[in-house]
DRENPA-3360 file (N, C-alpha, C; in nm, 2 decimals, always signed):
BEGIN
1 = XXXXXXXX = +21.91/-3.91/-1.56/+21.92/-4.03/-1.65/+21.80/-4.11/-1.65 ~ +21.73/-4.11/-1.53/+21.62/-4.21/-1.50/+21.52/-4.14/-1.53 ~ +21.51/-4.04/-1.60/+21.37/-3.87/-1.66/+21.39/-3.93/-1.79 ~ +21.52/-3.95/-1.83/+21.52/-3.93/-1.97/+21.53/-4.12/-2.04 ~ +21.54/-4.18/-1.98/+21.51/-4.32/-1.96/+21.36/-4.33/-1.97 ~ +21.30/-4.27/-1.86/+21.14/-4.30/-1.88/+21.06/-4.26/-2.00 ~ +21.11/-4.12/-2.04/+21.07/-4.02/-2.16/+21.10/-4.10/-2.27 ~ +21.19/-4.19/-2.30/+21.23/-4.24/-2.41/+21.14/-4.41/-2.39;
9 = XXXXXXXX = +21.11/-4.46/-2.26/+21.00/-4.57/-2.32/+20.90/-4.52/-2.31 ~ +20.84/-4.42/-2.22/+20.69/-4.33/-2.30/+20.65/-4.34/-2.44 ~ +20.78/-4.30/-2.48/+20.77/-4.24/-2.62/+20.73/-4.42/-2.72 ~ +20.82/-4.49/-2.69/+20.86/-4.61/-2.73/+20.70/-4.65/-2.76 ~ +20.63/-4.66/-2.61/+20.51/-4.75/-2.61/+20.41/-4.64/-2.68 ~ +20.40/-4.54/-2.71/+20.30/-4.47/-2.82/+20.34/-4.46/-2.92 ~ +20.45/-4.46/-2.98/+20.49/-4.51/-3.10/+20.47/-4.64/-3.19 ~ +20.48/-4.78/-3.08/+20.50/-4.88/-3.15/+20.32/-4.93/-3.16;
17 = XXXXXXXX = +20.18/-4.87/-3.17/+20.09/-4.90/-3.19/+20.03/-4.90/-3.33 ~ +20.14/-4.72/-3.34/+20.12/-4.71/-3.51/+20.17/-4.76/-3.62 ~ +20.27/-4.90/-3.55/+20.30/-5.00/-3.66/+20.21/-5.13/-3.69 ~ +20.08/-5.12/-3.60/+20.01/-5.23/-3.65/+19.99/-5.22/-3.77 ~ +19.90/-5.34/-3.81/+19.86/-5.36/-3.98/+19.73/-5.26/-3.94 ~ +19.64/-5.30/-3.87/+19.51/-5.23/-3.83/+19.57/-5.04/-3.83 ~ +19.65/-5.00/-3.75/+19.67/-4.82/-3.82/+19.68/-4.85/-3.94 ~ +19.79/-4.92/-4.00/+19.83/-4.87/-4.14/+19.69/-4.89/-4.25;
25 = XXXXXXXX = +19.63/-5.00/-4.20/+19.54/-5.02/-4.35/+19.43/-4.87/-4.31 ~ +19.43/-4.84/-4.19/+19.33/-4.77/-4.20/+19.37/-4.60/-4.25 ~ +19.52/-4.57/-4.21/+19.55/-4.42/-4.23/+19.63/-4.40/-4.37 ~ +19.69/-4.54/-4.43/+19.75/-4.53/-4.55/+19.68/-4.46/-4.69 ~ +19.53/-4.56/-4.66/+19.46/-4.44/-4.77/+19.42/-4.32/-4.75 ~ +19.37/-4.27/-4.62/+19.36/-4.15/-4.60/+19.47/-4.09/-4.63 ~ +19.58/-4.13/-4.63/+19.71/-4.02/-4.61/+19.73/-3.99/-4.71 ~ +19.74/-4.06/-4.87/+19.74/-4.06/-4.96/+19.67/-3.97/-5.03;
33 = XXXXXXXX = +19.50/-3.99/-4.97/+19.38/-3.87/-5.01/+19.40/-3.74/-4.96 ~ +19.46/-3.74/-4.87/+19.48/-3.59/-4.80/+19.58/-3.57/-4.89 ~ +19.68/-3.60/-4.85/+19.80/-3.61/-4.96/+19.76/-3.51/-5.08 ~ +19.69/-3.59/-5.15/+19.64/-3.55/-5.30/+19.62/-3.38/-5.25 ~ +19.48/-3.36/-5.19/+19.38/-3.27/-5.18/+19.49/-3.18/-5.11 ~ +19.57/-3.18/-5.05/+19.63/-3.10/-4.97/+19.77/-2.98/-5.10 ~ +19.81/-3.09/-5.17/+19.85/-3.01/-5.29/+19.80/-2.99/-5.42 ~ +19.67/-2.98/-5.43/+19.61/-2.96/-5.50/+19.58/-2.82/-5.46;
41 = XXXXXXXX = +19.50/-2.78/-5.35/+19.51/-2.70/-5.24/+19.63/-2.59/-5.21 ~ +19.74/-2.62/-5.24/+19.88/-2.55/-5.24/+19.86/-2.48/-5.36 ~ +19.84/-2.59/-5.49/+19.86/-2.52/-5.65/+19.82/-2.41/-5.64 ~ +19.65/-2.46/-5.58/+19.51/-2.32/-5.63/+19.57/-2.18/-5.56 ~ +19.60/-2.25/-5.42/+19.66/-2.12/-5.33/+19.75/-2.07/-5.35 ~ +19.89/-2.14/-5.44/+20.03/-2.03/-5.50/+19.96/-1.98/-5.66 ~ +19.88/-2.04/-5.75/+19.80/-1.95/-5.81/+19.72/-1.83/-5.80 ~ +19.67/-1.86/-5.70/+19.55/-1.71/-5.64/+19.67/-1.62/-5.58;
49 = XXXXXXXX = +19.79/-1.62/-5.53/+19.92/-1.56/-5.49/+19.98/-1.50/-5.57 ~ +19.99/-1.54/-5.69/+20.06/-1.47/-5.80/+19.98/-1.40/-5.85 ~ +19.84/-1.43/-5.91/+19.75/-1.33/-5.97/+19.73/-1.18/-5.88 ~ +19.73/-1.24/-5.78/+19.73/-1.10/-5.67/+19.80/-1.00/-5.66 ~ +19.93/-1.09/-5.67/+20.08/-0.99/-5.68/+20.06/-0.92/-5.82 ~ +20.04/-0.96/-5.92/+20.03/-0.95/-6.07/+19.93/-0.80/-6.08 ~ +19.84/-0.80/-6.02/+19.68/-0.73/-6.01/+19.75/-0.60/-5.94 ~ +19.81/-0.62/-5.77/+19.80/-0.50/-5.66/+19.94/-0.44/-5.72;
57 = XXXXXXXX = +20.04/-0.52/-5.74/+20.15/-0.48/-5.70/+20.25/-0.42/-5.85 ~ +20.25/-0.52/-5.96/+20.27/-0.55/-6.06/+20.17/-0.43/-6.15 ~ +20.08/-0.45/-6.15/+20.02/-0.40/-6.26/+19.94/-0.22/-6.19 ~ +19.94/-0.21/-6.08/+19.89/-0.12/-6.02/+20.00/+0.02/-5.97 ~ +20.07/-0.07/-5.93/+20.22/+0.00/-5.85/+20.38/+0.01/-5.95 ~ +20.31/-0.08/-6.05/+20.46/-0.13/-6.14/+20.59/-0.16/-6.05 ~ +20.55/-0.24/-5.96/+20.68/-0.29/-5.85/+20.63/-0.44/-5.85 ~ +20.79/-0.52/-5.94/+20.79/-0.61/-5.92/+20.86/-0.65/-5.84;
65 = XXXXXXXX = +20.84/-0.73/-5.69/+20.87/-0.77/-5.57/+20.98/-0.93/-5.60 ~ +21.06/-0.90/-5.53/+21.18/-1.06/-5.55/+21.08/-1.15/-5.53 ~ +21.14/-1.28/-5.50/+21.10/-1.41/-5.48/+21.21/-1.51/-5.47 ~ +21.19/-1.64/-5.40/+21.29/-1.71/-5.39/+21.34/-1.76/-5.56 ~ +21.48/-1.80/-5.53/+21.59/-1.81/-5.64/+21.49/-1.91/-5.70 ~ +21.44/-2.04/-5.60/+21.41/-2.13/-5.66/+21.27/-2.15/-5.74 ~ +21.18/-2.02/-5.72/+21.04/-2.00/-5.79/+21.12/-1.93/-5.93 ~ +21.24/-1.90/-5.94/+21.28/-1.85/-6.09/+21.21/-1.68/-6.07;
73 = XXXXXXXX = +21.18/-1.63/-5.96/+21.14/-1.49/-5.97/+21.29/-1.41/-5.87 ~ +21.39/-1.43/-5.99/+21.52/-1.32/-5.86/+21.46/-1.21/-5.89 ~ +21.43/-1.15/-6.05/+21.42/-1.01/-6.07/+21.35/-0.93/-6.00 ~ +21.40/-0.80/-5.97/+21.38/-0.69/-5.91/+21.34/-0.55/-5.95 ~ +21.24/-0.53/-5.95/+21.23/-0.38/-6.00/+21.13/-0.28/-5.94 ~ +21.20/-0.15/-5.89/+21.17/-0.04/-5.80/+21.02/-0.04/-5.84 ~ +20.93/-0.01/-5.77/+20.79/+0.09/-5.81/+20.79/+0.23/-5.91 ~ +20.72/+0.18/-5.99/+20.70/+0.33/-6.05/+20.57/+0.42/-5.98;
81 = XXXXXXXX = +20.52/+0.39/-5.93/+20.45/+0.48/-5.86/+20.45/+0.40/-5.67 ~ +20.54/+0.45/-5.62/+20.56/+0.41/-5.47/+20.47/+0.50/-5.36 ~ +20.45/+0.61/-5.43/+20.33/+0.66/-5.33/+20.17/+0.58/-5.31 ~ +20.18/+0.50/-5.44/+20.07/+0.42/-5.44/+20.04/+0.29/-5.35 ~ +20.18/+0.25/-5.29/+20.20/+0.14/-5.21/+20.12/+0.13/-5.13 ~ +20.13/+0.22/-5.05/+20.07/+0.23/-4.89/+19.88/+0.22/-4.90 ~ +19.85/+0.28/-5.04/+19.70/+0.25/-5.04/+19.68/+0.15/-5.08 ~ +19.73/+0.08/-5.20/+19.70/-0.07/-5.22/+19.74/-0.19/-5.13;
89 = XXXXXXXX = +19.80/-0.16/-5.01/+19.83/-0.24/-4.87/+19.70/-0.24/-4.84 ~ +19.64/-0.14/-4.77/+19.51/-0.07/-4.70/+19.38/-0.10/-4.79 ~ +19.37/-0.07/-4.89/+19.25/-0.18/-5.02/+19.28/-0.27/-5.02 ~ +19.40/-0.38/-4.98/+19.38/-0.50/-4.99/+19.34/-0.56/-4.83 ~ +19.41/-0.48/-4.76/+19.35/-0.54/-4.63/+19.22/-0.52/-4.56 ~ +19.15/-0.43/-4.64/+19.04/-0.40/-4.59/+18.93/-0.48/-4.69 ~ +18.95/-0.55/-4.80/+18.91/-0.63/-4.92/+18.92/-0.79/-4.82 ~ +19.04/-0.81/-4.82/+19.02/-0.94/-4.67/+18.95/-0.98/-4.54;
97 = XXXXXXXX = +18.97/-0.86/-4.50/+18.91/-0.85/-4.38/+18.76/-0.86/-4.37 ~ +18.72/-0.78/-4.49/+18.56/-0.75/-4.48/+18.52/-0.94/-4.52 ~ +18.61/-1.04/-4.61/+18.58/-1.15/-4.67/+18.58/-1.24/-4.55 ~ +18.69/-1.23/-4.45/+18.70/-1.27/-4.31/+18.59/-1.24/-4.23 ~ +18.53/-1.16/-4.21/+18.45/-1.11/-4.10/+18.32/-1.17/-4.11 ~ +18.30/-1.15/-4.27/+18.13/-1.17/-4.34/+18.12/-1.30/-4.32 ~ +18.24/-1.40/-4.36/+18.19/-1.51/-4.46/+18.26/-1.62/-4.35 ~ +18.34/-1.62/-4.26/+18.40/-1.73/-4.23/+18.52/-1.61/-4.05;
105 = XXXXXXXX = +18.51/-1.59/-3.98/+18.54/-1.50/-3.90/+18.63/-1.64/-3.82 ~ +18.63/-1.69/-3.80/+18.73/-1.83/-3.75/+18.82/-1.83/-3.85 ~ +18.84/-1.77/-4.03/+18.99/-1.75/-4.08/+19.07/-1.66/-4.04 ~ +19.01/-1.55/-3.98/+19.14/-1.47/-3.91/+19.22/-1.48/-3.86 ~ +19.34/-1.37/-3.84/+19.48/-1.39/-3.82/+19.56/-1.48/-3.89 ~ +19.68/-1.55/-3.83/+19.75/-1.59/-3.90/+19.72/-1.74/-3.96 ~ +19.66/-1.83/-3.93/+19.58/-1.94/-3.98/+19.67/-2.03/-3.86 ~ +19.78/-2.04/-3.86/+19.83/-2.19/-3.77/+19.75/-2.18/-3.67;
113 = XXXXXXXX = +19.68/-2.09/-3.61/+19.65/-2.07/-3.43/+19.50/-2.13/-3.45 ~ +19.44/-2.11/-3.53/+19.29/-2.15/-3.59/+19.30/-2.29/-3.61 ~ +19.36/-2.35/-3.71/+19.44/-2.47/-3.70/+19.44/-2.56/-3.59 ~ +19.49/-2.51/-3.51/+19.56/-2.56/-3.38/+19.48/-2.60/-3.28 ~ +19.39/-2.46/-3.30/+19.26/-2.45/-3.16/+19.18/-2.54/-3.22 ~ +19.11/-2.58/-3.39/+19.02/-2.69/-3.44/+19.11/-2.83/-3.39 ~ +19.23/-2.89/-3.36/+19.28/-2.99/-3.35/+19.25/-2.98/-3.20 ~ +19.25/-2.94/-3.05/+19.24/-2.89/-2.95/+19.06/-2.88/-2.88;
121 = XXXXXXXX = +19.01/-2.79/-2.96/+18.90/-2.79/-2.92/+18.77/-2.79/-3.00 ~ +18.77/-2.81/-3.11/+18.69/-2.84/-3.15/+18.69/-2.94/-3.25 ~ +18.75/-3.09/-3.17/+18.77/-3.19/-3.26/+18.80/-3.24/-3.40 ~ +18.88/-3.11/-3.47/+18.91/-3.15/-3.55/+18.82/-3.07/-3.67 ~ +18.71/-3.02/-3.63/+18.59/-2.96/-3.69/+18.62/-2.85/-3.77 ~ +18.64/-2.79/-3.91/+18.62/-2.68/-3.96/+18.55/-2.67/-4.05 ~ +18.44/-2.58/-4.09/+18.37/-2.55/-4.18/+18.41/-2.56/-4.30 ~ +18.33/-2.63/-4.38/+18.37/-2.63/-4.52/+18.39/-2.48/-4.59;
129 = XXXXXXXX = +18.38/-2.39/-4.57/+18.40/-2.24/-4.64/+18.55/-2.17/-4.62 ~ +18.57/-2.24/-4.48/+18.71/-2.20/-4.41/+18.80/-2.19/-4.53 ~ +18.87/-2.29/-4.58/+18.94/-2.32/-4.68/+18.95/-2.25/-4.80 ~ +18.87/-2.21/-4.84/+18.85/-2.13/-4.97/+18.88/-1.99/-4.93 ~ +18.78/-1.96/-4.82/+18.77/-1.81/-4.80/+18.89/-1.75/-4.70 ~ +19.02/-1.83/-4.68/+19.12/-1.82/-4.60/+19.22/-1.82/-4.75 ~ +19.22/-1.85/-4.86/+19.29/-1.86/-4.93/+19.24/-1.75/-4.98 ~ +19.15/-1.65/-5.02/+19.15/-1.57/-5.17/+19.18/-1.47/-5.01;
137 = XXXXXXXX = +19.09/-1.44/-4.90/+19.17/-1.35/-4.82/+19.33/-1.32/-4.78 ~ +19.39/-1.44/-4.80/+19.53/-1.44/-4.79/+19.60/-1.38/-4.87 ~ +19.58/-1.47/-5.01/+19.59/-1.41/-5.11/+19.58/-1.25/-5.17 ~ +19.46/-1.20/-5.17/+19.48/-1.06/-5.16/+19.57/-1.00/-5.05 ~ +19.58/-1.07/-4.95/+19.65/-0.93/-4.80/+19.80/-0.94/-4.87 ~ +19.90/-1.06/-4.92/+19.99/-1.04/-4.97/+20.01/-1.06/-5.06 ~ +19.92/-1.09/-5.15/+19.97/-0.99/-5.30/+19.95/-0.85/-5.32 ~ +19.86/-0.76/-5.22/+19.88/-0.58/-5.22/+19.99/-0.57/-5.15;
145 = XXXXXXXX = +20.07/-0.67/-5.04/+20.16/-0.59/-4.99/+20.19/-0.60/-4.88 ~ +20.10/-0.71/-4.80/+20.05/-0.71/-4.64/+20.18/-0.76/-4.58 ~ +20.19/-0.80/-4.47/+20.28/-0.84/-4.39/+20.27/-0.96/-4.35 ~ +20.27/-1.08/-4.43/+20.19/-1.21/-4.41/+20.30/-1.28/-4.51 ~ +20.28/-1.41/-4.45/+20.34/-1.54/-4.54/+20.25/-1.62/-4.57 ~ +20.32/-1.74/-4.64/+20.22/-1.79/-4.72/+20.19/-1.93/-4.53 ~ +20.31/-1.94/-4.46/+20.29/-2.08/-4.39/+20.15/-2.10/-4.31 ~ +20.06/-1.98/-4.25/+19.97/-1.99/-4.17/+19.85/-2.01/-4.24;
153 = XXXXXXXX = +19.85/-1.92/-4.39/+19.74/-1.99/-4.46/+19.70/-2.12/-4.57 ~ +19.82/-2.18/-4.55/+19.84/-2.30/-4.60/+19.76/-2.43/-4.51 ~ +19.86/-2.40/-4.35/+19.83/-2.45/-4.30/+19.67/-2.47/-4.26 ~ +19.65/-2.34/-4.23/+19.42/-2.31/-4.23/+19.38/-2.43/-4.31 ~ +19.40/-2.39/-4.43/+19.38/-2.45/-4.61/+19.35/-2.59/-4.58 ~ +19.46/-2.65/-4.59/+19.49/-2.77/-4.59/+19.46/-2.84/-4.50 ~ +19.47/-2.79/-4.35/+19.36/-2.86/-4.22/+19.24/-2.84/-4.26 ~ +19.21/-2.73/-4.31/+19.04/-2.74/-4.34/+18.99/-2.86/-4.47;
161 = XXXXXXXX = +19.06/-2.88/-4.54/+19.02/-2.98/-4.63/+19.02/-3.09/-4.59 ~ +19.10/-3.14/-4.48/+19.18/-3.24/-4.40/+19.07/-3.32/-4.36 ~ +18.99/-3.20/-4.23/+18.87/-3.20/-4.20/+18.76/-3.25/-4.26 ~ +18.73/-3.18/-4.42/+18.60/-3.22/-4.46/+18.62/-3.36/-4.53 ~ +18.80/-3.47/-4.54/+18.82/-3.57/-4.61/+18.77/-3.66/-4.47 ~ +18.79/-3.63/-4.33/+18.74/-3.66/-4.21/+18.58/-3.70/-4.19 ~ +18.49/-3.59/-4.24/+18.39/-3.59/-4.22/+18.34/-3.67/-4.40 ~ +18.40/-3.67/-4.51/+18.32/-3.78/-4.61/+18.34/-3.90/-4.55;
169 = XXXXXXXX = +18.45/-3.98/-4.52/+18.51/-4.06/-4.43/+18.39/-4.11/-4.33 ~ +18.37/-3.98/-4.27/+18.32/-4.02/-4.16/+18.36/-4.13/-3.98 ~ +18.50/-4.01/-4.00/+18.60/-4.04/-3.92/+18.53/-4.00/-3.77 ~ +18.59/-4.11/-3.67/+18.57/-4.03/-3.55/+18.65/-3.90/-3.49 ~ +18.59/-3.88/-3.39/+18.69/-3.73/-3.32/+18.82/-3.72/-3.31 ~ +18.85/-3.87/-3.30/+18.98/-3.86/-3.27/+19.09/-3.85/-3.42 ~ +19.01/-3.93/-3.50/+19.09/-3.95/-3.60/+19.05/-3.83/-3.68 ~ +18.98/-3.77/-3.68/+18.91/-3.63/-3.75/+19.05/-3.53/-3.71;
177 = XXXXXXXX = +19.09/-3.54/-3.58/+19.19/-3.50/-3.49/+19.32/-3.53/-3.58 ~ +19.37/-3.60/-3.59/+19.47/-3.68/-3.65/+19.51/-3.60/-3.80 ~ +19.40/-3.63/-3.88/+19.38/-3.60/-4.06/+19.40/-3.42/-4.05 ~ +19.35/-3.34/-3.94/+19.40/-3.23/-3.91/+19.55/-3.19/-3.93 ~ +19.57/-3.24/-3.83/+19.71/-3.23/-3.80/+19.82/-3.27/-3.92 ~ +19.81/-3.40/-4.00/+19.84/-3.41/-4.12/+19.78/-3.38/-4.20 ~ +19.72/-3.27/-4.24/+19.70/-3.17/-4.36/+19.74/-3.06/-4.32 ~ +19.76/-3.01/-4.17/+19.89/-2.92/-4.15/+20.04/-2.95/-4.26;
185 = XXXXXXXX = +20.05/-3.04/-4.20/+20.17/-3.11/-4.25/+20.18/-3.11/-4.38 ~ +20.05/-3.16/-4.50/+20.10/-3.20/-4.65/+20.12/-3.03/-4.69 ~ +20.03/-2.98/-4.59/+20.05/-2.81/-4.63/+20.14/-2.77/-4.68 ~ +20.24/-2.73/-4.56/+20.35/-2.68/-4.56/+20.48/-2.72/-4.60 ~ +20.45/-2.86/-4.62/+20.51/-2.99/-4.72/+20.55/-2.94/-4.83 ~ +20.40/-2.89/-4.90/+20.40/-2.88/-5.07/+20.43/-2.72/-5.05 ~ +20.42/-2.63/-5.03/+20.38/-2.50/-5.04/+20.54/-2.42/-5.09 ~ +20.64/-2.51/-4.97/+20.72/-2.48/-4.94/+20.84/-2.62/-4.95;
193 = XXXXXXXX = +20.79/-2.67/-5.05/+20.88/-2.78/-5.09/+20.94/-2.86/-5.02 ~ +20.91/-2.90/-4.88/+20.99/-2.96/-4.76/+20.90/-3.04/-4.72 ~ +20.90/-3.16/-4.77/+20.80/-3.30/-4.72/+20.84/-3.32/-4.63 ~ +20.97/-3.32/-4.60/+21.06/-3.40/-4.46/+20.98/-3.30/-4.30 ~ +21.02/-3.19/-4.35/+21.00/-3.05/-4.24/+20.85/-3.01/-4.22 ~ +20.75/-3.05/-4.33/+20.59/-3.07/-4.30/+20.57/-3.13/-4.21 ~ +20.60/-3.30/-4.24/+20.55/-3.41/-4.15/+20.58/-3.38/-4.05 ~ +20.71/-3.34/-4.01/+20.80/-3.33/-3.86/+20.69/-3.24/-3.81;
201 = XXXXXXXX = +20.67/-3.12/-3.84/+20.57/-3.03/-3.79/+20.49/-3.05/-3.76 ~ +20.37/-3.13/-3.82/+20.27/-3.18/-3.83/+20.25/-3.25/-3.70 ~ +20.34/-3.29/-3.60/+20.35/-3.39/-3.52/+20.39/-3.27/-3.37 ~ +20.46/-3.17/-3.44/+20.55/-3.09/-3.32/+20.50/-2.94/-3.29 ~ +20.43/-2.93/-3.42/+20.34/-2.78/-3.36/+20.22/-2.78/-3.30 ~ +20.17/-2.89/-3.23/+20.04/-2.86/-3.19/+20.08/-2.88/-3.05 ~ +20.20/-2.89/-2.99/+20.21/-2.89/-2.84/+20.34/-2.78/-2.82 ~ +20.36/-2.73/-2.68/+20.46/-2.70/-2.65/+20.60/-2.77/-2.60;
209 = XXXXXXXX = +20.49/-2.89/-2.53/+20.64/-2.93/-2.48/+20.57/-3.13/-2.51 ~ +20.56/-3.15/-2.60/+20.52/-3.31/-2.68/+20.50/-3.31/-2.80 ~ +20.45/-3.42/-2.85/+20.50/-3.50/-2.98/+20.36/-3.59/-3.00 ~ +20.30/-3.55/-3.09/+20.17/-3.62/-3.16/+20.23/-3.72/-3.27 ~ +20.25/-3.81/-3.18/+20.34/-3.95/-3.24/+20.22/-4.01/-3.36 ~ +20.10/-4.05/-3.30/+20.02/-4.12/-3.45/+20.01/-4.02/-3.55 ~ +20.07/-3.92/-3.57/+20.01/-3.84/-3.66/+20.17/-3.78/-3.73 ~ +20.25/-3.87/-3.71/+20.40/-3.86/-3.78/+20.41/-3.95/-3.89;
217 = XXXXXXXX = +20.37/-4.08/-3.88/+20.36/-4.18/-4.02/+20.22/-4.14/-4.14 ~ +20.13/-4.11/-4.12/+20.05/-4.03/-4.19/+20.11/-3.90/-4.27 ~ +20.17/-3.83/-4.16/+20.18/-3.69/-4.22/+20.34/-3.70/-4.32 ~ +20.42/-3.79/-4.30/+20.51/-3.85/-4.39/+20.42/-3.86/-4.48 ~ +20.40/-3.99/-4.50/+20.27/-4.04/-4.60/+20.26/-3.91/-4.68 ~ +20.15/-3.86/-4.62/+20.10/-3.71/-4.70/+20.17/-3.58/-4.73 ~ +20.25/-3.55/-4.64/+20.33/-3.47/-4.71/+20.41/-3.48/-4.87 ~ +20.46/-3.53/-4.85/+20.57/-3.66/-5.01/+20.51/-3.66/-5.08;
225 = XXXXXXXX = +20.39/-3.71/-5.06/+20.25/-3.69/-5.17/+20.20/-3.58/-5.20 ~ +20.18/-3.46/-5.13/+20.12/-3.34/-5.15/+20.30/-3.25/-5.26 ~ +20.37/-3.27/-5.17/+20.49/-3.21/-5.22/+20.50/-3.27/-5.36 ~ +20.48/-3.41/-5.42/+20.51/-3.46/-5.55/+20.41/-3.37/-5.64 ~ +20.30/-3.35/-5.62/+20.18/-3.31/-5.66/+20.21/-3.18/-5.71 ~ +20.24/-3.13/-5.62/+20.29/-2.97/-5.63/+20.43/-2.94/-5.72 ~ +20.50/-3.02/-5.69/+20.63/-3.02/-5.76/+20.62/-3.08/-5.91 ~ +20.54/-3.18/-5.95/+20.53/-3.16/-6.08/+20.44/-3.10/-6.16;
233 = XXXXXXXX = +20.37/-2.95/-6.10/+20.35/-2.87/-6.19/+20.44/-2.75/-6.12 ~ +20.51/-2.69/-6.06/+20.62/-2.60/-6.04/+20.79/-2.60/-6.04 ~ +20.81/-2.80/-6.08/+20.94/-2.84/-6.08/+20.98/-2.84/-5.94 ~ +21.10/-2.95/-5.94/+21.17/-3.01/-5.82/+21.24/-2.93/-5.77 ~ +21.27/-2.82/-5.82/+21.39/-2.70/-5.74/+21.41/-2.67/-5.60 ~ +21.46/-2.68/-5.52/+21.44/-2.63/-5.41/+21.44/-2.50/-5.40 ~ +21.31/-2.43/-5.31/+21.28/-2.32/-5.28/+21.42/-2.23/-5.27 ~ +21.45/-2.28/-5.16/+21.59/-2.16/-5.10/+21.72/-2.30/-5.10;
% end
């Protein structure tokens, strides 16, 4: 009782800093800006997703692949050429990879872990190319077919722009730190229609066993914002 008594005013006394006026006036408009850029960033990225699918799978394989009820894609239809699957997997993943390797080799793998390690160890820092060249690589690996979702390259995406709204800013480390973490958040906010389940994230996936408390009222903030953005050009439906 006396563990979970202390854990609970720990928590208390890092929480109640980020209700000054001095946080808010300073992370409200960032949060808003990331906000924006972070679903703006989702659009471009579920755009370059569909053309891909459209290109490898659709137009090459004649296999139109489900989708959630709430993108309005239930329909289903077998491959007309299914022997062709397994090579347009393999041209698309080798089409990414080589885009990965050349141009930006820090977007590799699944994007949250890249993410994670820029919030961690390298203050928040990602190259302005990251962003771009994590999205059309993604993009191709699963629209041929790859074994990938959209949550790790969102997250890349969105922390990387997070980053460069940090660096026009001219934020310090810490708060460079922070605009990270919530552009995780507006990410997977907008991408995946869950403002509520971004933010929370945003705060919960960069530790195993803690809670990046300043970076929970921002990443609200921006999520709501990124998700409105997103949702009125693909409608309010929920995904699943």
């Amino acid at each position: 009782m006396a563990s979970l008594t202390t854990r609970i005013r720990d928590l208390e006394s890092r929480f109640l800093p980020i209700l000054t006026r001095h946080y808010l006036r300073r992370w409200l408009p960032l949060s808003i800006i990331i906000g924006i850029v972070a679903g703006f960033s989702a659009i471009v990225f579920y755009e370059m997703l569909r053309n891909a699918t459209t290109l490898f799978l659709k137009e090459l394989a004649g296999y139109h692949p489900p989708a959630p009820a709430g993108e309005g894609e239930g329909f289903f239809k077998f491959p007309e050429n299914p022997l062709l699957l397994p090579l347009i997997t393999c041209i698309g993943g080798l089409i990414s990879g080589l885009l990965v390797y050349t141009l930006a080799p820090e977007a590799e793998g699944h994007g949250t872990d890249a993410a994670i390690d820029a919030f961690h160890n390298k203050q928040g820092d990602l190259r302005s190319r990251v962003p771009l060249i994590k999205m059309i690589a993604s993009a191709i690996t699963i629209g041929s077919g790859g074994s990938a979702g959209r949550e790790g390259p969102i997250a890349l995406t969105s922390a990387g722009v997070a980053s460069i709204v940090g660096k026009l800013f001219k934020l310090t480390a810490k708060d460079r730190r922070i605009a990270v973490a919530v552009g995780i958040g507006a990410g997977i906010g907008a991408i995946f229609k869950a403002p509520f389940g971004g933010a929370i994230l945003a705060a919960e996936i960069l530790y195993i066993h803690d809670f990046e408390v300043e970076a929970l009222v921002p990443a609200f903030i921006a999520s709501a914002i990124s998700y409105s953005v997103f949702s009125m050009v693909y409608g309010w439906t929920p995904i699943f």
